[in-house]
C-alpha positions as CSV (number, residue, x, y, z in Angstrom):
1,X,-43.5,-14.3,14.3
2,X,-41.9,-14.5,11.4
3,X,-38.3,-16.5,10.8
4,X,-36.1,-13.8,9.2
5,X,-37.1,-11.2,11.5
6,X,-34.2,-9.0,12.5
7,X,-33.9,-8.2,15.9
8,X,-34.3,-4.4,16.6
9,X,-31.2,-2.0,16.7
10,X,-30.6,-1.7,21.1
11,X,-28.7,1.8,20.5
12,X,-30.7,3.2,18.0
13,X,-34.4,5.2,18.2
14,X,-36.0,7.1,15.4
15,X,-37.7,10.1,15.9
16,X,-40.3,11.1,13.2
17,X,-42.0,14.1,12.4
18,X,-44.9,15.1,10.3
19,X,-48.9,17.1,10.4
20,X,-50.9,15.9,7.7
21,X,-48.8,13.4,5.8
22,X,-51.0,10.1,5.4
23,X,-49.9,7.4,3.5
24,X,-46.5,8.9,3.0
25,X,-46.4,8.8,7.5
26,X,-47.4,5.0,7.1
27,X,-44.8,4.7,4.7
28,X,-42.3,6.3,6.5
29,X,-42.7,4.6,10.1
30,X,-43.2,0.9,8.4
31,X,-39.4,1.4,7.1
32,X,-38.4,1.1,11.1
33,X,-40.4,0.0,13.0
34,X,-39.1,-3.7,12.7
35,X,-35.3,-2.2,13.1
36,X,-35.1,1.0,15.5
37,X,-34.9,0.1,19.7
38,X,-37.9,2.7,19.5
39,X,-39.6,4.8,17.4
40,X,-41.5,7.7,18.5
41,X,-44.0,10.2,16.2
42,X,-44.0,14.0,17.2
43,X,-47.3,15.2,15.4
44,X,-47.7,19.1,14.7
45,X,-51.3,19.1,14.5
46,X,-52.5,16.9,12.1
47,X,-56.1,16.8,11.2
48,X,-56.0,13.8,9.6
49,X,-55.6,10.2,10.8
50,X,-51.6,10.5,11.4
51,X,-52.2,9.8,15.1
52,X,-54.0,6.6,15.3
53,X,-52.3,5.6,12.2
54,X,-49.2,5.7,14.2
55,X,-50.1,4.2,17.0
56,X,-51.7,1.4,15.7
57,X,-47.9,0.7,14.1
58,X,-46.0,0.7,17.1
59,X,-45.1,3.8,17.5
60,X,-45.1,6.0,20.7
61,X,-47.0,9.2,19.8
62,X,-46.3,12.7,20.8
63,X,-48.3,16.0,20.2
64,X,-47.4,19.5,20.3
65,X,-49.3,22.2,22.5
66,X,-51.2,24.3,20.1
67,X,-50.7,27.1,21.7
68,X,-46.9,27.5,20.8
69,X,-46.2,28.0,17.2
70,X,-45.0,24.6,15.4
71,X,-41.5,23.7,14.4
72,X,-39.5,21.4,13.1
73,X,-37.1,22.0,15.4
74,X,-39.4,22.0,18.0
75,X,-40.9,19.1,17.2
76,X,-37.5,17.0,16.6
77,X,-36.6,18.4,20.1
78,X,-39.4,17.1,22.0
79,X,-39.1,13.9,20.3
80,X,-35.1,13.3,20.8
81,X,-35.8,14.4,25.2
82,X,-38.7,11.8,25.5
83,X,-36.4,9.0,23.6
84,X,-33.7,10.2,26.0
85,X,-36.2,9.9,29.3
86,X,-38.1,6.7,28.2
87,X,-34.6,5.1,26.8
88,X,-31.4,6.1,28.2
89,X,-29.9,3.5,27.3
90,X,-30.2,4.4,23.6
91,X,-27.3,6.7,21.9
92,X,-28.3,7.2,18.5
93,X,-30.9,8.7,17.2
94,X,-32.1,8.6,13.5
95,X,-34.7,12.0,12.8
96,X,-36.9,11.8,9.8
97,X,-39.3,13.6,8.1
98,X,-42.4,11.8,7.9
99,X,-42.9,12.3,4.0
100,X,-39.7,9.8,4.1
101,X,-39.5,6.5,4.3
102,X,-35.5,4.9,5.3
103,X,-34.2,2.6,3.2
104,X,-34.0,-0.9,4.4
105,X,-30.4,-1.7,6.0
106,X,-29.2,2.8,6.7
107,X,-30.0,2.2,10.4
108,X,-27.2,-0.6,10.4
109,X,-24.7,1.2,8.0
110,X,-25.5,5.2,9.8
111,X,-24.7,3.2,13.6
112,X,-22.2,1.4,12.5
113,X,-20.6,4.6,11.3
114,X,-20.8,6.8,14.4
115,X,-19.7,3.8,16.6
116,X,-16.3,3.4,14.7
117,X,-16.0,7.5,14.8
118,X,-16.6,9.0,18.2
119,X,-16.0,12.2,17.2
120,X,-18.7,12.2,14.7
121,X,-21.7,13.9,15.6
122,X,-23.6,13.2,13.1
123,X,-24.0,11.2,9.8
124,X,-26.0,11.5,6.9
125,X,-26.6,9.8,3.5
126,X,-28.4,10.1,-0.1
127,X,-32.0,11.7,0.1
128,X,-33.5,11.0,-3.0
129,X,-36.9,11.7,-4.3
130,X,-39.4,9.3,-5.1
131,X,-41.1,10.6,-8.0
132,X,-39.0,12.9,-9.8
133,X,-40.7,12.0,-13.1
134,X,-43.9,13.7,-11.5
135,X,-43.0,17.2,-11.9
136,X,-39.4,19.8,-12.7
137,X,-39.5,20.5,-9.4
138,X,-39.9,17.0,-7.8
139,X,-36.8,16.7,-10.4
140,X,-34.6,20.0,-8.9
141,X,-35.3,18.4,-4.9
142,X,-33.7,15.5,-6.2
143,X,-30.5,17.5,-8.1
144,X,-30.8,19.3,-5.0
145,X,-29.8,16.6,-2.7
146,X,-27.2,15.3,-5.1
147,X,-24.7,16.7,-2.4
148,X,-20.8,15.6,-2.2
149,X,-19.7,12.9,0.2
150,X,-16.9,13.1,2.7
151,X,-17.1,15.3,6.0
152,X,-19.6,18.5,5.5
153,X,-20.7,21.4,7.1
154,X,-24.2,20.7,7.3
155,X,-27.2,18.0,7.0
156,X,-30.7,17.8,6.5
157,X,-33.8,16.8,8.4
158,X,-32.9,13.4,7.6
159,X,-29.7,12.3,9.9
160,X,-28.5,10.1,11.9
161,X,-26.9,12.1,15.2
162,X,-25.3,11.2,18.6
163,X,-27.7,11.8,21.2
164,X,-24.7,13.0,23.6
165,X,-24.1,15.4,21.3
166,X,-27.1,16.8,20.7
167,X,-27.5,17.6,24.4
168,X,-24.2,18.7,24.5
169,X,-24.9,21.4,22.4
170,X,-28.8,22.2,23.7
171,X,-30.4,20.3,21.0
172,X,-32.3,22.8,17.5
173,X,-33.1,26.0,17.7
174,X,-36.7,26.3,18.3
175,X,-37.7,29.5,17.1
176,X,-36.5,28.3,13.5
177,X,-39.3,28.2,10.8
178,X,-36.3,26.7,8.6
179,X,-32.8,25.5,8.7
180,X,-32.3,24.2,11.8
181,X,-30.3,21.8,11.0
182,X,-27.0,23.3,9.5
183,X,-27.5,26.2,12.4
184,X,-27.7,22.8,15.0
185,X,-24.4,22.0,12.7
186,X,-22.7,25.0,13.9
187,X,-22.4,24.9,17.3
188,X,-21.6,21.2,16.7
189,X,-19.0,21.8,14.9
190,X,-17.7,24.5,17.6
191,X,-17.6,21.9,20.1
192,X,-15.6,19.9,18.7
193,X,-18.1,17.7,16.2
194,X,-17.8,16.7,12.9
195,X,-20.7,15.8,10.2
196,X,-20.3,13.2,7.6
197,X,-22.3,12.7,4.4
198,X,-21.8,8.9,3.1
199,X,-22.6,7.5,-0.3
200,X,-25.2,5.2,0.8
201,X,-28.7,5.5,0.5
202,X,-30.9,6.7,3.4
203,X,-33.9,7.8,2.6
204,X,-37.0,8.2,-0.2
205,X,-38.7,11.6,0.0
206,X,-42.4,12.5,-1.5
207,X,-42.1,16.2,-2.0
208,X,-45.6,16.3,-3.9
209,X,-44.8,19.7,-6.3
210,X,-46.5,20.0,-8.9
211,X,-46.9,23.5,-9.0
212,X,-44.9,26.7,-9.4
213,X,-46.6,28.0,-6.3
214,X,-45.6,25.3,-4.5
215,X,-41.7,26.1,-5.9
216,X,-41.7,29.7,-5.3
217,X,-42.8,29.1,-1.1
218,X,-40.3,26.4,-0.7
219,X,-37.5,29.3,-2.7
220,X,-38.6,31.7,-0.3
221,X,-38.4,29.9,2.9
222,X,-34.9,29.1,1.5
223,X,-34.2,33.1,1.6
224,X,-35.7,33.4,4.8
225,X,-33.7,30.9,6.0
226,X,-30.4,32.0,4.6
227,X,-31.2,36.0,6.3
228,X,-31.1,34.3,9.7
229,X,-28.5,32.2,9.5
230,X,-26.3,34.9,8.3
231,X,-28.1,36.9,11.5
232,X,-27.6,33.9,13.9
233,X,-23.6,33.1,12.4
234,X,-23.0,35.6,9.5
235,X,-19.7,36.7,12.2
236,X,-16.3,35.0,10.9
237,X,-14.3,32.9,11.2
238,X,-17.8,31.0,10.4
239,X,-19.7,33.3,7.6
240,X,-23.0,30.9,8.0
241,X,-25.4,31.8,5.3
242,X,-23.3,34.8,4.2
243,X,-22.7,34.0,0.8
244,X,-26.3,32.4,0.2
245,X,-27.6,35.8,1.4
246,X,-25.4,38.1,-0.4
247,X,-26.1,36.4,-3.6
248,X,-30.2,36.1,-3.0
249,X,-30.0,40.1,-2.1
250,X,-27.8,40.8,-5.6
251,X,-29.4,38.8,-7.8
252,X,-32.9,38.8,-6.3
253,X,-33.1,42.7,-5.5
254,X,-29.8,44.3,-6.3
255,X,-29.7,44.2,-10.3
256,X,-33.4,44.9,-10.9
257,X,-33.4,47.8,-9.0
258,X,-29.9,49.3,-10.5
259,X,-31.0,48.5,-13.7
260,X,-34.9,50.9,-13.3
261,X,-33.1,53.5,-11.6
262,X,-30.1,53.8,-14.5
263,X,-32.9,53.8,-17.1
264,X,-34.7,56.5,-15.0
265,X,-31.4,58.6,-14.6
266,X,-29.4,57.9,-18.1
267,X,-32.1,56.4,-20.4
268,X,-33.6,52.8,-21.4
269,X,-30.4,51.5,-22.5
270,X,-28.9,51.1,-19.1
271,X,-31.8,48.5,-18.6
272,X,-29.1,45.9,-20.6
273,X,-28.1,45.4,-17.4
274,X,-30.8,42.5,-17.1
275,X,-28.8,41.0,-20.0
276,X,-26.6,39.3,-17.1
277,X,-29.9,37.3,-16.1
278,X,-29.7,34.8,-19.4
279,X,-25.9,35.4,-19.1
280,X,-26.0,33.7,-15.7
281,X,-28.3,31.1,-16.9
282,X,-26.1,30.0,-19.6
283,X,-23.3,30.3,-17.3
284,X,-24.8,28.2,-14.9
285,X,-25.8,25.7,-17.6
286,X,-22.4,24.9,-19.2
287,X,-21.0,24.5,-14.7
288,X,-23.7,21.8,-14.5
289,X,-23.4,17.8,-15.6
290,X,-25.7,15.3,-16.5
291,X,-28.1,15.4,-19.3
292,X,-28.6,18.7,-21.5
293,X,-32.7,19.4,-20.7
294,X,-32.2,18.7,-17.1
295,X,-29.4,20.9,-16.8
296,X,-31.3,23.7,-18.1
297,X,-34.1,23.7,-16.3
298,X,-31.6,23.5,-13.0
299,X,-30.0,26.2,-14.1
300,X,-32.8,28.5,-15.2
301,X,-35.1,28.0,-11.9
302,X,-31.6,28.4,-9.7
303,X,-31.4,31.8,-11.2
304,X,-35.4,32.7,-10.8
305,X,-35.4,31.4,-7.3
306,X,-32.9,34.0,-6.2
307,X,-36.0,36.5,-6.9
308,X,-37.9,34.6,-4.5
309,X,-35.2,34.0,-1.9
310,X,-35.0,38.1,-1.8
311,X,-38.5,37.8,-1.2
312,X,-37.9,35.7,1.9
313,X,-35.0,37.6,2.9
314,X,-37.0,40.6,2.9
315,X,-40.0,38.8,5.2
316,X,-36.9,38.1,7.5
317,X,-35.7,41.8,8.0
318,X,-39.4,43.0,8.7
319,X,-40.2,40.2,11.3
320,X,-36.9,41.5,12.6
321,X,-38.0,45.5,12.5
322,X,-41.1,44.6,13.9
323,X,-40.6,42.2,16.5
324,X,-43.4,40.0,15.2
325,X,-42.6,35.8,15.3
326,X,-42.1,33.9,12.3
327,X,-44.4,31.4,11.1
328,X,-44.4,28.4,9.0
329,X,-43.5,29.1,5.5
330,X,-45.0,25.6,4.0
331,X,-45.3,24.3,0.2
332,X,-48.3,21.7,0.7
C-alpha cells in the first residue's frame, strides 16, 4: 500500500457514464478511484472493452437494458439510485462523462463546497478540453466552457450535486436525447435550490472533433435541445431555452427564407438582406476577447451553427407532429 495514499472521500460517490470510450474511460475512472467512497460505471452499450476495463479498476459496473433507448439521463439516473441503495450513507454525488477525467484535489474542493452551503444543490467547476490544439472545434468546446463563475442557472454533465436533492426533485428527465441537465436545473431551482459554478478546475474533456461533420451534429443536437426546453419551460416567469430557440429559428430559418421570397416578389436586390450574416459575424467578433484569429473563428462558426441549430429545431417539431421518440443525436 502505498504511504501517501489518501483515504477515500466517506460522503462522496462518482457516477460515470460512457459506450465506447476506451482509453479516455480508463482515464476518466483512474482520476477517482483512489478518492470517491464509490464509484460506479453505467455503460450504454459499449462494444468495446469499457466493461471489463472498469471492473478490473474498481469500479461497480452497470448496464442498460437494450431494449429502452439510451440516455444520458437515463444512464446518470440509474447510476445515482444504485449509489443511493448500495450507499446510503453517501450524500454527494460527483456525475461525469466518461471522455473526462477529474482533476486531482475537485472532489475535496466540490464537497467541501456543498457542505458549507446547504442550500446548494449543486456545484460545478472549469471543464476544459484536453487537446484544443487538435482541431477549431476541439478549440470552440473549450471557449465554450469558458462560462462565468458565481451562482448560475445551469451546469453540465460534469457536476457535483446533493443526492437529497436530486431525489427531491425526481432525479433527469429520461426521455432527453440532450440537455438534461439545465432542464434537472429547473425544477431545482423551483424547489428552492441553487447552482454554483466555481473557478476551480474540475475536469479534462477529450471531445475528439476533427471534422465539420462532427461540428454540425453536435450544433444540431444543440437546436434540438434548445426546441424542447423552450417546450418543457419556454412558460414565464422561467423562459427556458426561449431565447436560444428564437434566435436558432431567426437566424437559422427566418432570414434565408425572407430574403428568397423578397427576391421572388420585388427582385434580386432584396437578397442584401444576407448582408446581416457577415454583419453579425463582425459584430460578434469585436463582443469577443482573447486573441484576434481565435475570436474569429468563434464568432464566424457561432453564426453558421445557428443554421444547424434550426436544423435540430426542426427534427424536434416533427418528432413532436409525429409522435415518434427521439434518438441519440451523437458526434463520434
Amino acid at each position: 500500500m502505498q504511504a501517501d495514499r489518501r483515504p477515500p472521500l466517506a460522503q462522496v460517490a462518482v457516477v460515470a457514464i460512457g459506450r465506447n470510450e476506451g482509453e479516455r474511460l480508463r482515464a476518466c475512472l483512474r482520476s477517482v478511484v483512489d478518492t470517491a467512497a464509490l464509484v460506479v460505471y453505467v455503460d450504454s452499450g459499449s462494444t468495446d472493452d469499457s466493461v471489463a476495463m472498469a471492473r478490473g479498476l474498481g469500479a461497480e459496473v452497470l448496464t442498460l437494458d437494450l431494449s429502452v433507448p439510451f440516455t444520458a439521463a437515463r444512464a446518470r439516473n440509474t447510476g445515482w439510485r444504485h449509489v443511493r441503495q448500495r450507499a446510503p450513507e453517501v450524500t454527494l454525488v460527483q456525475f461525469v462523462d466518461g471522455d473526462c477525467a477529474v482533476v486531482d484535489g475537485w472532489l475535496q474542493r466540490a464537497a467541501d463546497f456543498l457542505v458549507s452551503h446547504p442550500d446548494a444543490a449543486a456545484v460545478c467547476g472549469r471543464r476544459r478540453e484536453r487537446h484544443p490544439e487538435r482541431s477549431i472545434y476541439n478549440q470552440l468546446c473549450d471557449m465554450e466552457w469558458d462560462a462565468p463563475v458565481g451562482e448560475t442557472r445551469a451546469c453540465g454533465g460534469d457536476v457535483m450535486m446533493r443526492v437529497a436533492a436530486i431525489e427531491a426533485v425526481g432525479g433527469y428527465r429520461d426521455s432527453l436525447i440532450a440537455g438534461e441537465e439545465p432542464e434537472l436545473c429547473v425544477r431545482l431551482r423551483a424547489a428552492g435550490w441553487r447552482v454554483w459554478r466555481l473557478a476551480d478546475e474540475m475536469t479534462a474533456h477529450d471531445a475528439a472533433m476533427t471534422r465539420i461533420s462532427q461540428w454540425w451534429k453536435r450544433s444540431m443536437r444543440a437546436g434540438f435541445t434548445f426546441a424542447e426546453g423552450a417546450h418543457l419551460h419556454g412558460a414565464p416567469p422561467e423562459r427556458h431555452r426561449v431565447r436560444e430557440s428564437r434566435r436558432a429559428w431567426i437566424w437559422g430559418l427566418g432570414i434565408p427564407l425572407v430574403a428568397i421570397l423578397a427576391a421572388l416578389v420585388v427582385g434580386p436586390w432584396a437578397l442584401l438582406l444576407l448582408a446581416l450574416y457577415p454583419l453579425q459575424v463582425l459584430r460578434l467578433y469585436f463582443s469577443f476577447g482573447g486573441a484576434p484569429r481565435l475570436r474569429a473563428w468563434r464568432a464566424l462558426f457561432m453564426v453558421l451553427g445557428k443554421f444547424a441549430e434550426a436544423c435540430g429545431q426542426l427534427k424536434f417539431l416533427a418528432l413532436r407532429l409525429s409522435g415518434a421518440q427521439a434518438r441519440l443525436i451523437e458526434y463520434k
